[in-house]
KEKE-3310 file (N, C-alpha, C; in steps of 0.2 Angstrom, whole numbers, plus 5000, padded with zeros to 4 digits):
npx = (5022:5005:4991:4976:4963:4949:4932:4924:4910:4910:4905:4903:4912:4925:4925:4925:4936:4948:4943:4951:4962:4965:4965:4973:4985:4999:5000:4989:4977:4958:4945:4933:4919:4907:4890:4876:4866:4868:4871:4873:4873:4884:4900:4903:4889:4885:4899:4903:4916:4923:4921:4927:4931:4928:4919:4907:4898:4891:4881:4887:4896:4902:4909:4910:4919:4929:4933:4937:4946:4963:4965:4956:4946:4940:4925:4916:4903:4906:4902:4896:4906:4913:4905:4908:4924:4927:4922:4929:4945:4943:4944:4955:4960:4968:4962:4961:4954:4944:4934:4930:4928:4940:4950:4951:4957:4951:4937:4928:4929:4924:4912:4906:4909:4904:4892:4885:4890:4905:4907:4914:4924:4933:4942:4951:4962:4970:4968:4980:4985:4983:4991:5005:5017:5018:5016:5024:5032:5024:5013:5015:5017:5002:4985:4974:4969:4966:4962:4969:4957:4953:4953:4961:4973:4978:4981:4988:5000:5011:5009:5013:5026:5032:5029:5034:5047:5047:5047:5037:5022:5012:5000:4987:4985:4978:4966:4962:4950:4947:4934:4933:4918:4915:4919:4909:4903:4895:4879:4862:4859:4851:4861:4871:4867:4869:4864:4864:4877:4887:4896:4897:4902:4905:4906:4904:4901:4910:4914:4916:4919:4920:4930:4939:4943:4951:4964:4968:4972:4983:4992:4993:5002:5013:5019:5021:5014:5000:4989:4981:4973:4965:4959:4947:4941:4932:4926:4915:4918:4916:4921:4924:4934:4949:4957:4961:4970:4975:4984:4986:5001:5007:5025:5041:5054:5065:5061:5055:5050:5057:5065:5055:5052:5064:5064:5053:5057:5068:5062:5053:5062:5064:5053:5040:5029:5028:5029:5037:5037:5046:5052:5044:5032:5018:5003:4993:4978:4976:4988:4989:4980:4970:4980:4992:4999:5005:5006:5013:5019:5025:5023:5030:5023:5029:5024:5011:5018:5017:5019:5010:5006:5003:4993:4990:4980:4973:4957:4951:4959:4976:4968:4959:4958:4968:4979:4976:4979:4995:4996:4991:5002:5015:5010:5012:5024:5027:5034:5031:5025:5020:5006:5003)
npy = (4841:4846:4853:4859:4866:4876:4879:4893:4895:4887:4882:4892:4899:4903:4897:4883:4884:4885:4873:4863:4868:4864:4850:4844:4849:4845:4847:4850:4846:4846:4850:4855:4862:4873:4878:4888:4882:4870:4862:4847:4840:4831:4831:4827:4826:4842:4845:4836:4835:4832:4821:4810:4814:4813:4823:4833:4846:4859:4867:4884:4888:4896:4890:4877:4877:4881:4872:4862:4867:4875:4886:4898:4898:4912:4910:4922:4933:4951:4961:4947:4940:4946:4943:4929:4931:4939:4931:4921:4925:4929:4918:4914:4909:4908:4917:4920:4930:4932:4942:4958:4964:4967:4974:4990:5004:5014:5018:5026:5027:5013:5012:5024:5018:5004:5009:5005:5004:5000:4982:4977:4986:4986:4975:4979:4988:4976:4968:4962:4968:4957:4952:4946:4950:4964:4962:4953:4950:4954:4947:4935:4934:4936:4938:4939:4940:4952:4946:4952:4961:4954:4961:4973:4966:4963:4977:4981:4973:4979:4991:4996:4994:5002:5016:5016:5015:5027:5031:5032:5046:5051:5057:5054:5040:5026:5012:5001:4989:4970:4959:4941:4929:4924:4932:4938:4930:4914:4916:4917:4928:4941:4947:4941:4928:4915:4920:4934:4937:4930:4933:4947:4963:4974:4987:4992:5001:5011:5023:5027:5012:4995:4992:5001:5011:5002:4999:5014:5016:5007:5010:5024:5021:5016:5024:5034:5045:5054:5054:5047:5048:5038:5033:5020:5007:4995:4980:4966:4953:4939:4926:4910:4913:4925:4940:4954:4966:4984:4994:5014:5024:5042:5044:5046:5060:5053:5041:5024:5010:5000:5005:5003:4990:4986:4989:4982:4969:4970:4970:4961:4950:4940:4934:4920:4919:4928:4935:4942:4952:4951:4962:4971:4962:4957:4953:4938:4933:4917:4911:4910:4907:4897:4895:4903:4915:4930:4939:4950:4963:4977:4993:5009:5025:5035:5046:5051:5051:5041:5025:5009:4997:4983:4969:4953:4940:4926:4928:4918:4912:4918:4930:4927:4913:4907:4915:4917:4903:4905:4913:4907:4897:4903:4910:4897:4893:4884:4882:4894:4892:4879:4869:4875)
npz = (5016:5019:5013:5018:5012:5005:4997:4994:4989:4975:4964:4953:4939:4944:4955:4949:4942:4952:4957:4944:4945:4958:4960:4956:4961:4970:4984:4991:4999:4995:5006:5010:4999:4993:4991:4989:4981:4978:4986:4996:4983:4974:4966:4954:4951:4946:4940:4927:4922:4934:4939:4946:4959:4975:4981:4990:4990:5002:5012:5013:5028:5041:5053:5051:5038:5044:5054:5044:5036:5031:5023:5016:5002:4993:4982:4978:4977:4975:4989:4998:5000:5011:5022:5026:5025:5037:5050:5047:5046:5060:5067:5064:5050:5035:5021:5004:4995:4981:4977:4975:4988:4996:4990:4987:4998:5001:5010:5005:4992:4990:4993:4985:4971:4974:4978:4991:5007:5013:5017:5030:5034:5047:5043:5033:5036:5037:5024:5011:4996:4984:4970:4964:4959:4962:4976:4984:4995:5005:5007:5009:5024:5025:5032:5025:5011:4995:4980:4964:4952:4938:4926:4928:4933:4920:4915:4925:4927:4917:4917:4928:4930:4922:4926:4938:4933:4929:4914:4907:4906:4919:4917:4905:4901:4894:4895:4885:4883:4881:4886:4889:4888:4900:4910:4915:4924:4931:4926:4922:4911:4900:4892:4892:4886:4870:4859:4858:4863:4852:4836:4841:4846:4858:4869:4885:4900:4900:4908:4927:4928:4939:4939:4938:4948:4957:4946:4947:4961:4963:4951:4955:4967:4961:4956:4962:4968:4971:4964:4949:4935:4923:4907:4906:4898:4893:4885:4880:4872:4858:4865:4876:4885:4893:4891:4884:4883:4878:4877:4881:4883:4886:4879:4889:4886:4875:4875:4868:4860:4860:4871:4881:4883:4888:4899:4904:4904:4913:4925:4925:4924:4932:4935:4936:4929:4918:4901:4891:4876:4861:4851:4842:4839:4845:4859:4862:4865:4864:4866:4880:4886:4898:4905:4918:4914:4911:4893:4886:4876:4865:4854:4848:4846:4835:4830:4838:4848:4858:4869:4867:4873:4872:4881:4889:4896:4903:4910:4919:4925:4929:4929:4938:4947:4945:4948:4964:4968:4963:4976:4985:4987:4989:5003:5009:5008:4995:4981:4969:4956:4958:4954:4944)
capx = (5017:4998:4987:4967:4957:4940:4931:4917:4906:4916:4900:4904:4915:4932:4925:4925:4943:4949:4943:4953:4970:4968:4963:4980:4989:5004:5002:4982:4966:4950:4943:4927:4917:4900:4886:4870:4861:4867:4872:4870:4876:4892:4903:4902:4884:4887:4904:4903:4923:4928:4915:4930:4934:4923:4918:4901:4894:4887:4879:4892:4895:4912:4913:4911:4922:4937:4936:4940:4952:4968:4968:4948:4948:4931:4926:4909:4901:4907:4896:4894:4912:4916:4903:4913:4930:4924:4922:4936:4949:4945:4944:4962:4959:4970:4958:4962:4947:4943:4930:4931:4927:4944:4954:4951:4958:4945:4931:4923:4929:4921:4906:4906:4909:4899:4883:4886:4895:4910:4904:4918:4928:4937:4946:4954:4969:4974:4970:4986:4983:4984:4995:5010:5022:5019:5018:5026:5034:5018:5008:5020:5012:4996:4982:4968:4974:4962:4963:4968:4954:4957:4955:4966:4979:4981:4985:4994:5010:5013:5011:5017:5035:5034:5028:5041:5055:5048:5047:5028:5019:5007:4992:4985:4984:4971:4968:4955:4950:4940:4935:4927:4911:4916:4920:4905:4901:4889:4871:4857:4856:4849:4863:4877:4867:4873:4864:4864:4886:4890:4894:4895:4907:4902:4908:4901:4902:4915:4915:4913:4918:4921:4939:4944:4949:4957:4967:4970:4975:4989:4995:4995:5006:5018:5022:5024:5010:4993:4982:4985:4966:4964:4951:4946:4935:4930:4922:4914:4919:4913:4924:4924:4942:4953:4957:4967:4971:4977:4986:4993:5002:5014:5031:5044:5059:5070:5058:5053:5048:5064:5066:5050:5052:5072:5061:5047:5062:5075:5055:5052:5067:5064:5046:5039:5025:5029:5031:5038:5039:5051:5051:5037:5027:5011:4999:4986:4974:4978:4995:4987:4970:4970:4986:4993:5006:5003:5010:5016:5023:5025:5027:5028:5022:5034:5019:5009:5023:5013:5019:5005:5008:4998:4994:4984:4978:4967:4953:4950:4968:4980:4966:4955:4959:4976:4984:4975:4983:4998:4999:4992:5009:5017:5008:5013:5032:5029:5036:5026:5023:5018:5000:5001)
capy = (4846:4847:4861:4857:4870:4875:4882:4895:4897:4883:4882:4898:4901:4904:4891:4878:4884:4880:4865:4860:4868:4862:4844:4842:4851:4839:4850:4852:4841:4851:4848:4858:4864:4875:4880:4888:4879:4863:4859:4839:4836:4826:4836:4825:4828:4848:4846:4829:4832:4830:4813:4803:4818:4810:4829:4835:4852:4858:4874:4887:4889:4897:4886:4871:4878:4885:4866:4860:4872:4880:4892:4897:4904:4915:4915:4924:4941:4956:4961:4942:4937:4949:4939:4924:4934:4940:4925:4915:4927:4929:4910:4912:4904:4912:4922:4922:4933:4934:4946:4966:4967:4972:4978:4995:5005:5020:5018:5034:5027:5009:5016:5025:5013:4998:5009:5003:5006:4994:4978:4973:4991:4985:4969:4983:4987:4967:4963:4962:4965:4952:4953:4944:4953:4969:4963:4945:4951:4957:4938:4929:4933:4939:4930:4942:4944:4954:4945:4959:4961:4950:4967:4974:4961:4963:4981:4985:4971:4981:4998:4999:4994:5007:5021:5015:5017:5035:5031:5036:5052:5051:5061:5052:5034:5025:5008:4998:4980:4966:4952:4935:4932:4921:4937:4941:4927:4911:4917:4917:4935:4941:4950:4935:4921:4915:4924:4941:4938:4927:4939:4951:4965:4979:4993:4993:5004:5016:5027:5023:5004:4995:4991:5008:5015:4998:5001:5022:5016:5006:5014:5029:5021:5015:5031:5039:5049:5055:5052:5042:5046:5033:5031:5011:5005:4988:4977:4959:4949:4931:4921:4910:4916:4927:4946:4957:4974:4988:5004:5020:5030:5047:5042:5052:5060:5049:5034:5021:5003:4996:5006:4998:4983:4983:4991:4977:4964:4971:4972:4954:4943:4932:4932:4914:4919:4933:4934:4947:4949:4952:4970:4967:4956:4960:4948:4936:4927:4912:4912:4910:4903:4890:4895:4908:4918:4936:4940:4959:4968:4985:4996:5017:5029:5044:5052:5052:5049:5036:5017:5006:4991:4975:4963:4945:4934:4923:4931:4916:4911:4924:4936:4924:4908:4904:4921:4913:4898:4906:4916:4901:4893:4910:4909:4890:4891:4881:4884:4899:4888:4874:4867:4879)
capz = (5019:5017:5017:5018:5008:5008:4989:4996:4980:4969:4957:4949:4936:4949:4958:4944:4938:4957:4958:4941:4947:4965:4963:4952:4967:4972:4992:4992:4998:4997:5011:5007:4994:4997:4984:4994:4979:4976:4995:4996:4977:4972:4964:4948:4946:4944:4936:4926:4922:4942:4942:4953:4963:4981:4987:4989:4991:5008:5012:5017:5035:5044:5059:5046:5033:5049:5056:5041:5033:5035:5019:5012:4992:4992:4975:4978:4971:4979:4994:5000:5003:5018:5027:5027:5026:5044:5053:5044:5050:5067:5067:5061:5046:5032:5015:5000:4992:4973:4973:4974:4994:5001:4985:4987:5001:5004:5011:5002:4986:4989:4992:4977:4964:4973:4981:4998:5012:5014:5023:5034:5036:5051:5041:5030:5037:5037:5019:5006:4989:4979:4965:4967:4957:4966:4984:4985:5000:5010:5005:5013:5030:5025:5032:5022:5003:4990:4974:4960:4946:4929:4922:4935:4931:4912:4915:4931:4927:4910:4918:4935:4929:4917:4929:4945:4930:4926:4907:4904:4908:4925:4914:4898:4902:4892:4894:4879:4886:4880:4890:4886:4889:4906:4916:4919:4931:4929:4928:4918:4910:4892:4887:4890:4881:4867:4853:4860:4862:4845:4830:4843:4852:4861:4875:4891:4908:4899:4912:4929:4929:4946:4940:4937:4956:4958:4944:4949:4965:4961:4945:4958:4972:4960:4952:4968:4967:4977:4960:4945:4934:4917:4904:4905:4892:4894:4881:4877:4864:4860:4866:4882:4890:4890:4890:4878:4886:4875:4886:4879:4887:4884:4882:4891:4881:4872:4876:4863:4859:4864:4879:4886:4882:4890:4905:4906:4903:4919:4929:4928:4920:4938:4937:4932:4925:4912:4895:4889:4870:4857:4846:4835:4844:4850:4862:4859:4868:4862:4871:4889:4889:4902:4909:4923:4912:4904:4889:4887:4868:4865:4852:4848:4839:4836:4826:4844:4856:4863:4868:4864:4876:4872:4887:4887:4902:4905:4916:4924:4930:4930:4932:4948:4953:4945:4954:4970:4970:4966:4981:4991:4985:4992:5009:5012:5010:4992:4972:4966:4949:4957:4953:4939)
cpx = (5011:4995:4980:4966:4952:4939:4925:4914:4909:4908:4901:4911:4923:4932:4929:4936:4949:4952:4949:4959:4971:4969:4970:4987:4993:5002:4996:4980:4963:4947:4934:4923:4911:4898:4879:4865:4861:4872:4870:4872:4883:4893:4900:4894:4882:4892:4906:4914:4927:4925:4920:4933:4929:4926:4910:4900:4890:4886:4885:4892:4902:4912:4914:4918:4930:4939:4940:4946:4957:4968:4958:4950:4940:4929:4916:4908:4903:4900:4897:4901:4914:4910:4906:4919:4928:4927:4926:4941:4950:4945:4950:4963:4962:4964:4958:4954:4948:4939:4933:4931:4935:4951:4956:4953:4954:4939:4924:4922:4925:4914:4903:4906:4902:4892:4880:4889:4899:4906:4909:4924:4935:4945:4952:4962:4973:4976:4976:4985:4985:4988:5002:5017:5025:5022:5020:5027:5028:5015:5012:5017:5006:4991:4975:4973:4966:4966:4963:4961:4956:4957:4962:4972:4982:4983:4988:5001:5012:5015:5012:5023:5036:5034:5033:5046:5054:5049:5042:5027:5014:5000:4991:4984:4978:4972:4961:4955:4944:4944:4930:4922:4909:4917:4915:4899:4895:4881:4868:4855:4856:4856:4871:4873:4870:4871:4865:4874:4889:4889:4894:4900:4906:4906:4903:4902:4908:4917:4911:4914:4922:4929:4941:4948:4952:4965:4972:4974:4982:4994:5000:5000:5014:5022:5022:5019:5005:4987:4985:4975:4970:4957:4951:4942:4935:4925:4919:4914:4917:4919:4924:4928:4946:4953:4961:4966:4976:4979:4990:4992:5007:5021:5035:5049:5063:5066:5054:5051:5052:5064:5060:5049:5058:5067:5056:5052:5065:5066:5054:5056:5067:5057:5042:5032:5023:5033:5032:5042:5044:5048:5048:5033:5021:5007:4996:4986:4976:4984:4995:4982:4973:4977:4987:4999:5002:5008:5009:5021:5020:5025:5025:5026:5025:5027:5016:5014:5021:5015:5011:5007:4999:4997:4988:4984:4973:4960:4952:4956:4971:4976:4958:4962:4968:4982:4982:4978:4992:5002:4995:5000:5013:5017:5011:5020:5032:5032:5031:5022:5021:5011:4997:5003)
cpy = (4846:4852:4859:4865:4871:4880:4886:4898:4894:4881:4886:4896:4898:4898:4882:4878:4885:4873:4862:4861:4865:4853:4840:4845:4845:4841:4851:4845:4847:4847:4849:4861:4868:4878:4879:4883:4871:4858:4851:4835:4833:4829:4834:4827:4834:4848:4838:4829:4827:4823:4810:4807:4817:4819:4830:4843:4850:4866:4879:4889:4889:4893:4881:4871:4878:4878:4861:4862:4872:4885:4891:4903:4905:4918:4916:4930:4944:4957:4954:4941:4940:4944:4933:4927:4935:4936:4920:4919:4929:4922:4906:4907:4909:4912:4923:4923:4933:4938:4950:4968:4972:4972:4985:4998:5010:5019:5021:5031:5020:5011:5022:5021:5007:5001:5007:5004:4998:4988:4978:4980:4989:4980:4973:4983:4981:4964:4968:4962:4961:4949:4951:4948:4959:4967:4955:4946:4950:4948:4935:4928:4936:4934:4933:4943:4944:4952:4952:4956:4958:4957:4971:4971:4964:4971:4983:4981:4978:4988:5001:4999:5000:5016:5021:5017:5024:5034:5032:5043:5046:5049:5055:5045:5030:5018:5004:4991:4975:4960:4947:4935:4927:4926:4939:4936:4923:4912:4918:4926:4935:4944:4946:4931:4921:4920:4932:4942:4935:4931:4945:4955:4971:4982:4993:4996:5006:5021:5026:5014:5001:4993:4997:5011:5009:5000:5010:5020:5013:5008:5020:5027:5018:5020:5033:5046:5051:5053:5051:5044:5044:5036:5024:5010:4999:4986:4970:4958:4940:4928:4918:4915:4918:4935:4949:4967:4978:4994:5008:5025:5035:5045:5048:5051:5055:5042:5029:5016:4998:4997:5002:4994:4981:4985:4985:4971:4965:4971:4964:4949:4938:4932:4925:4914:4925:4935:4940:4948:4951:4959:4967:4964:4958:4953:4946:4931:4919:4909:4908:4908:4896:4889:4903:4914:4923:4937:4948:4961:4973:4987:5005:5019:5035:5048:5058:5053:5042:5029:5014:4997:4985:4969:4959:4941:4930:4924:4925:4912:4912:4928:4934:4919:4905:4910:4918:4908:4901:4910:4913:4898:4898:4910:4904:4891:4889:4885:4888:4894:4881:4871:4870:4879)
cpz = (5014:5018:5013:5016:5008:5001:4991:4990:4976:4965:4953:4942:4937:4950:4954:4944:4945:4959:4950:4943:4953:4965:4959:4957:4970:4982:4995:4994:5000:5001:5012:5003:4996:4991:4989:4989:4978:4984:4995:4988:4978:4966:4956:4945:4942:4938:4936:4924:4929:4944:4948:4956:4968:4986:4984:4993:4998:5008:5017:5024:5040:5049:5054:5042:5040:5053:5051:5038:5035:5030:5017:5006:4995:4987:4974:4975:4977:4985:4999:5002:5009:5022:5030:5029:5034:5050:5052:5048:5054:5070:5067:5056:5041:5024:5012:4995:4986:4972:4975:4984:4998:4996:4987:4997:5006:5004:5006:4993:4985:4988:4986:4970:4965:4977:4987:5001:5012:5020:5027:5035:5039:5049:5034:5030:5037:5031:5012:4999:4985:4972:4965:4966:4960:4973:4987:4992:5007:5011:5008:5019:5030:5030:5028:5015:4999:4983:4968:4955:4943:4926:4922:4932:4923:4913:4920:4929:4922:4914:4924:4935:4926:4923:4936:4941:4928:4919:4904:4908:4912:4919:4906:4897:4900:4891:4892:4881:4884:4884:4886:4891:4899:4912:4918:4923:4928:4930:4921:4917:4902:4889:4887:4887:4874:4858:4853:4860:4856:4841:4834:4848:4853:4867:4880:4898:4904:4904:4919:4930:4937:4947:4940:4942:4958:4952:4946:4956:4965:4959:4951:4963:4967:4958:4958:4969:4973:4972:4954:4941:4924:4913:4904:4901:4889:4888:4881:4873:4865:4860:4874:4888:4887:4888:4888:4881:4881:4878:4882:4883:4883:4885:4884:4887:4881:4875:4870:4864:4864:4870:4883:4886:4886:4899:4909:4908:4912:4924:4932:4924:4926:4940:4933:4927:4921:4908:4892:4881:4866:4854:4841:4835:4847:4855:4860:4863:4868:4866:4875:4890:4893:4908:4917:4921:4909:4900:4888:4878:4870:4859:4854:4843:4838:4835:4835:4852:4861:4864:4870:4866:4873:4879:4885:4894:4899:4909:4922:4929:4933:4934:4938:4950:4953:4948:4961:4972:4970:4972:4986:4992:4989:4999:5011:5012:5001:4984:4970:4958:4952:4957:4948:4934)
residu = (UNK:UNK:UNK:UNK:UNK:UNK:UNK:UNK:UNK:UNK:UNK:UNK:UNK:UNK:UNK:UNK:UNK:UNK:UNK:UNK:UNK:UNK:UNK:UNK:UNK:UNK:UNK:UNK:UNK:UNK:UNK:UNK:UNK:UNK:UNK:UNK:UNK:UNK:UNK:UNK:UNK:UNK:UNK:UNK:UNK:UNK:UNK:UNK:UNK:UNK:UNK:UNK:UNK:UNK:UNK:UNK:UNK:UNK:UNK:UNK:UNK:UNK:UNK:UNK:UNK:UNK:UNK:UNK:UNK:UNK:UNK:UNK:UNK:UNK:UNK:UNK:UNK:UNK:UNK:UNK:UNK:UNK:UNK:UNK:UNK:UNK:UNK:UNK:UNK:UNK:UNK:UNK:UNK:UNK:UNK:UNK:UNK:UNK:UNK:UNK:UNK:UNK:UNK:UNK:UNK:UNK:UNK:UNK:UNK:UNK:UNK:UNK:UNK:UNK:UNK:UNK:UNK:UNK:UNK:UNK:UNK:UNK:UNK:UNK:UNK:UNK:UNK:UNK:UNK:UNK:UNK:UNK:UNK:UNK:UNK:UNK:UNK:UNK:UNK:UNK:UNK:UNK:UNK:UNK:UNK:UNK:UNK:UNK:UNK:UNK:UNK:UNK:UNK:UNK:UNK:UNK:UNK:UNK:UNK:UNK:UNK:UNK:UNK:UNK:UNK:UNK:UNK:UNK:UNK:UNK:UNK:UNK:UNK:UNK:UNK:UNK:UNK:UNK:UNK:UNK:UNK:UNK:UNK:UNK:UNK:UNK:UNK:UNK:UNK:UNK:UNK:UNK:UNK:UNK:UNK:UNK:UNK:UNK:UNK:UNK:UNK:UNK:UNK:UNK:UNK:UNK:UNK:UNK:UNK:UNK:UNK:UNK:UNK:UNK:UNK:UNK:UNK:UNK:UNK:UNK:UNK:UNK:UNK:UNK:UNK:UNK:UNK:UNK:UNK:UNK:UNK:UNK:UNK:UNK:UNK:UNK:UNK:UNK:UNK:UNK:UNK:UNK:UNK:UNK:UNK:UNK:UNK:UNK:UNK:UNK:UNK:UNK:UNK:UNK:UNK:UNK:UNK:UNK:UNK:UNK:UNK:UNK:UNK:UNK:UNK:UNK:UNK:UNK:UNK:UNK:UNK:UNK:UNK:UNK:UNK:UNK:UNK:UNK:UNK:UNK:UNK:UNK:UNK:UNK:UNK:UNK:UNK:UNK:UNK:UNK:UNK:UNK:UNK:UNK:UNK:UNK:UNK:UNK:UNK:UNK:UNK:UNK:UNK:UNK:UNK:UNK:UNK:UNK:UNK:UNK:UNK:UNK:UNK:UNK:UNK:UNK:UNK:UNK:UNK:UNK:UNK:UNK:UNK:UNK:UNK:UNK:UNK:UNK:UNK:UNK:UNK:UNK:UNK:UNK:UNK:UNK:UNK:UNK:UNK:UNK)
# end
């Protein structure tokens, strides 16, 4: 079995890290690729690694992209994806989206975070959240799936198992995140170059960040809850890839190190790509770069009460294109781990 592809935005970032997992895909051809700027290039001359990959860049365009297709990855900036998503899906073309477009379930609240009113409303009800762990079942027949956040990712596995088992407290949940300096997407801006980020780590959007009600919403359906509110407090640090999430929460009585780690363990002992560490063990980056695995340690603090989980991805893998692929693998019938 084959399944033709389509990469909308594969110049970016997503895009790029895509193209390296798809073109090694045993079950893939890319069929198309699109880059409003460099439409008419050969891929090698944007990306000299893919030189003997014969695709070229064309300017996006769903009838184009829906003749060639059968599954379209959309690694665009929020806003811009539901324009394609749209006309892909009533085209019957299956959607796997990477930005933020149809994450979020309320309307009131997208509009609040991104300053706009939802583009695409209607497609709402259709799309599957993203995140395989949680909703493997749903992705099966999806034909719209929201890719979770990289942010997103490094903390929901860790703490949604924990909050389904009732071994944290709801209230208190605080979750401290540095990302590399690649999450915030290919562009030319002053305060990603490289002398403004080398030597250099800093807090940003503390309050307020667009991942936050993605996470809240989750958080809250696994607990069983109506509302789930965080502190998140994201950071850059120089390095290319790679995100290191730091999360305390209240432990419930008689809950410890052990106990959440025996909790994370029985959560995913048949999950292929999570790493759940030994007592003593914390993450690191280092682990996961390049790949689609998170690694997860724990400890406590009696002093505070508090487990003090550690989690690592990759932001552009696990936490885009390499959770994309595999919940393309998911959609097709194939090996969750295959191309991964």
């Amino acid at each position: 079995m084959n399944t033709k592809v389509a990469i909308v935005g594969a110049s970016g970032y997503a895009g790029e890290e895509l193209l390296r997992i798809l073109l090694k895909h045993p079950n893939v051809t890319i069929t198309c690729i699109t880059s409003r700027q460099n439409a008419g290039r050969q891929i090698g001359e944007f990306f000299p690694r893919f030189v003997e990959a014969d695709l070229a860049f064309s300017t996006p365009d769903a009838d184009d992209i829906a003749a060639k297709a059968d599954i379209a990855f959309l690694a665009l900036p929020h806003g811009l994806a539901a324009e394609y998503a749209e006309p892909l899906v009533n085209k019957g073309i299956k959607v796997i989206d990477i930005s933020a477009d149809f994450r979020l379930r309320d309307t009131n609240v997208y509009k609040q975070y991104y300053k706009n009113d939802h583009p695409a409303p209607a497609l709402l009800h259709k799309a599957v959240y993203g995140l395989p762990e949680l909703y493997r079942d749903q992705l099966k027949s999806a034909q719209l799936v929201a890719c979770a956040g990289c942010y997103v990712t490094s903390v929901l596995l860790p703490m949604t198992a924990m909050l389904k088992a009732g071994i944290i407290e709801t209230n208190g949940i605080e979750a401290i995140s540095l990302s590399g300096i690649t999450g915030a997407g290919r562009k030319v801006d002053l305060p990603y170059i490289y002398p403004e980020c080398n030597e250099s780590m800093r807090p940003y959007t503390v309050t307020g960040h667009r991942h936050l009600p993605e996470m809240e919403q989750e958080l809250a359906v696994a607990a069983g809850v109506d509302e789930v509110k965080i502190n998140f407090i994201p950071h850059l640090i120089p390095v290319n890839r790679g995100i290191h999430s730091t999360i305390l929460a209240y432990a419930k009585p008689g809950v410890d190190d052990q106990a959440a780690l025996d909790c994370l363990n029985q959560a995913y002992k048949n999950e292929p790509f999570i790493r759940i560490l030994k007592k003593g063990q914390l993450a690191d980056t280092k682990h996961v770069t390049m790949t689609n695995f998170c690694e997860i340690g724990c400890a406590y603090d009696k002093r505070t009460n508090r487990i003090i989980v550690s989690s690592v991805i990759d932001n552009l893998t696990k936490g885009a294109s390499g959770q994309a692929v595999q919940i393309m693998n998911i959609i097709c019938g194939y090996d969750e781990t295959t191309g991964l």
